[in-house]
C-alpha positions, 0 to 999 in steps of 0.5 A: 890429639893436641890438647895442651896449650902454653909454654909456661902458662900451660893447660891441658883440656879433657872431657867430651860432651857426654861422657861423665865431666871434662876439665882441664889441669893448669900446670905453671900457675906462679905459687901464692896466688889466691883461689878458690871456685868462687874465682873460676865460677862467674866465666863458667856461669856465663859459658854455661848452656841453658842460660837463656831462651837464645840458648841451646835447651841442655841444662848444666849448672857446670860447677866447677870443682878444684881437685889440687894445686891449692891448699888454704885458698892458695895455688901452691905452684903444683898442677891445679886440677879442674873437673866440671861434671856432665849432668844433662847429657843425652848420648841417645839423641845422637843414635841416628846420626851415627851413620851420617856425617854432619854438614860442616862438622868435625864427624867425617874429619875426625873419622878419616884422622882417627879411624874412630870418633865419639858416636854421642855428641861432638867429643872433643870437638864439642864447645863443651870442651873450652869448659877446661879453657875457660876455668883455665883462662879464670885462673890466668885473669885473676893472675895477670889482673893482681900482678899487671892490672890487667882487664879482658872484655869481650862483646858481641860486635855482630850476629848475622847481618845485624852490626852494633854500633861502634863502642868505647873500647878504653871504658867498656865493661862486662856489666854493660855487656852482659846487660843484654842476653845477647851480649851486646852493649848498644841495646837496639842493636841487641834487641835485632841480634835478639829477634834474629836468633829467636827466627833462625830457632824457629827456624830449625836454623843458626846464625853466625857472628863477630866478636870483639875484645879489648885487653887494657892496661897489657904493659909493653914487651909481651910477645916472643918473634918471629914465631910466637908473635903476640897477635900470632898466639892470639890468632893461634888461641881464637882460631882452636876454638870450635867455630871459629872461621877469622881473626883481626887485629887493629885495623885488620883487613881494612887496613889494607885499604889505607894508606902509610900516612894515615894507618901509622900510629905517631908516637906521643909522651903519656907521661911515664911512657911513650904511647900513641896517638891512634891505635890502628896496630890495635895494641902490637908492633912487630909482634910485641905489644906496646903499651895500648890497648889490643884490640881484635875480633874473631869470626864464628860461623852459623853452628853446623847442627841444625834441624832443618832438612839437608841433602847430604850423603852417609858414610856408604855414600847413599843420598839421605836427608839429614835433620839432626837431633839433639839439643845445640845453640843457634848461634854461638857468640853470646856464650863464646865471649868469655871463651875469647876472654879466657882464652886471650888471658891464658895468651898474654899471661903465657907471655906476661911469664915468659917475659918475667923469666928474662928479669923484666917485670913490667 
């Protein structure tokens, strides 16, 4: 199983659902950096379950706690150690469904790849598992915010058929963000993205949705062609977590649909750079990025656990009726927007180091 992520900014995930606590070890992290948990909790309290009435009912304070690589608030260059402790678990709500794989979930998968899978909950293919990622990713953004100035936001673009109108990608916040509980800036939009998950909850039912997100101030040069291209790696990174189904960069698919005169981005003198007049590339060019801001979104579908009856067979084959148990979000983006975050930062400060080993560091 593939658990580790990163060439030089490397990080290992552990833990599943229900066992005892999951985390991550962060190897590669550059000596001297401050940290304490005060730096990693703010992403894992907004990940975290239970936080709203949109959200899955298990309750998990998911504090964080470093267990090395840091000695009198400073990151001494060795590995950092990262558990969060399972508090809320309830392994038995699952007992019913160990004969029976869930519809578009990893049970039957992991089964055949395996031969054995975690019968309490999802395991490794749980979202608890990007708790390691996210505590990671904290880590990665105070780095590249101290070292390049760099800033990560994320928002929710979408839920179901509901679209948020457009936003001001070069000035947006987390504050704004978080304005709303579901993660959407433009509040009309939130209060239907609102109603819709509270229905499809009722409903024994989910929904899916878009994420959005901006990296600003990421200084030209990062990314590694032909195969570790920047948007190959933020591919990469937004397609391993859970639920995930598509990624875009820039202009993305509609790009297609235009033409060369008007998708390419002319050149412009910003003063101490060159920079564009438009950013259809969304931040990247031959896989390297070029100094604007890089721009993307990520597609998650309808979580797959739901309560509503379904016609689906047993592991024997026999025709059953499934309504599952358990405790699951009815739509995960407004928790998955600081995974994206976290998980773009563990990208780009991967490549910020890799970059800096061959003696450039801006």
């Amino acid at each position: 199983m593939s658990s580790t992520f990163g060439t030089v900014f490397k990080v290992t995930t552990f833990g599943e659902s229900h066992g005892k606590g999951v985390g991550a070890v962060v190897d590669g992290c550059p000596p001297g950096l401050s940290l304490s948990e005060k730096d990693i909790q703010p992403q894992l309290d907004r990940r975290r379950p239970g936080q709203s009435r949109l959200a899955t009912d298990r309750n998990e304070a998911d504090r964080v706690m470093i267990l090395s690589g840091v000695d009198n608030g400073r990151v001494l260059g060795s590995p950092i150690g990262l558990c969060v402790a399972n508090k809320d678990q309830r392994p038995g709500d699952y007992a019913a469904m160990r004969s029976i794989p869930r519809p578009s979930h990893a049970d039957y998968t992991y089964q055949m790849k395996y031969g054995i899978r975690t019968l309490s909950g999802g395991g490794r293919s749980s979202a608890r598992e990007t708790i390691g990622r996210v505590a990671a990713g904290a880590i990665a953004e105070k780095f590249l915010f101290e070292k390049y100035g760099i800033e990560i936001v994320a928002w929710v673009t979408s839920v179901g058929t509901i679209a948020a109108a457009e936003v001001d990608e070069t000035g947006i916040s987390r504050k704004q963000v978080d304005g709303t509980l579901v993660r959407c800036p433009t509040r009309n939009e939130a209060e239907q993205m609102m109603r819709a998950i509270a229905d499809a909850k009722e409903a024994d039912d989910s929904l899916g949705g878009i994420i959005s997100c901006v990296c600003r101030h990421v200084p030209a040069g990062l990314g590694e062609p032909v195969f570790d291209k920047l948007e190959a790696r933020l591919a990469h990174a937004m397609l391993s977590i859970p639920a995930t189904k598509g990624f875009e960069i820039g202009s993305g698919f509609s790009g297609s649909r235009m033409t060369g005169s008007t998708h390419n981005d002319p050149f412009v003198n910003k003063g101490e750079r060159l920079g564009t007049a438009t950013n259809y590339s969304g931040g990247v060019q031959g896989g390297i990025s070029n100094g604007e801001p890089i721009l993307f979104r990520v597609a998650f579908k309808p979580p797959a656990t739901i309560g509503k009856a379904q016609t689906t067979v047993d592991f024997e084959g026999n025709q059953v009726t499934l309504e599952a148990k358990g405790r699951h979000d009815p739509c995960v983006v407004p928790r998955a927007v600081p995974i994206v975050e976290t998980m773009a930062a563990l990208v780009i400060a991967d490549l910020a180091l890799q970059q800096r080993s061959r003696g450039y560091t801006e």
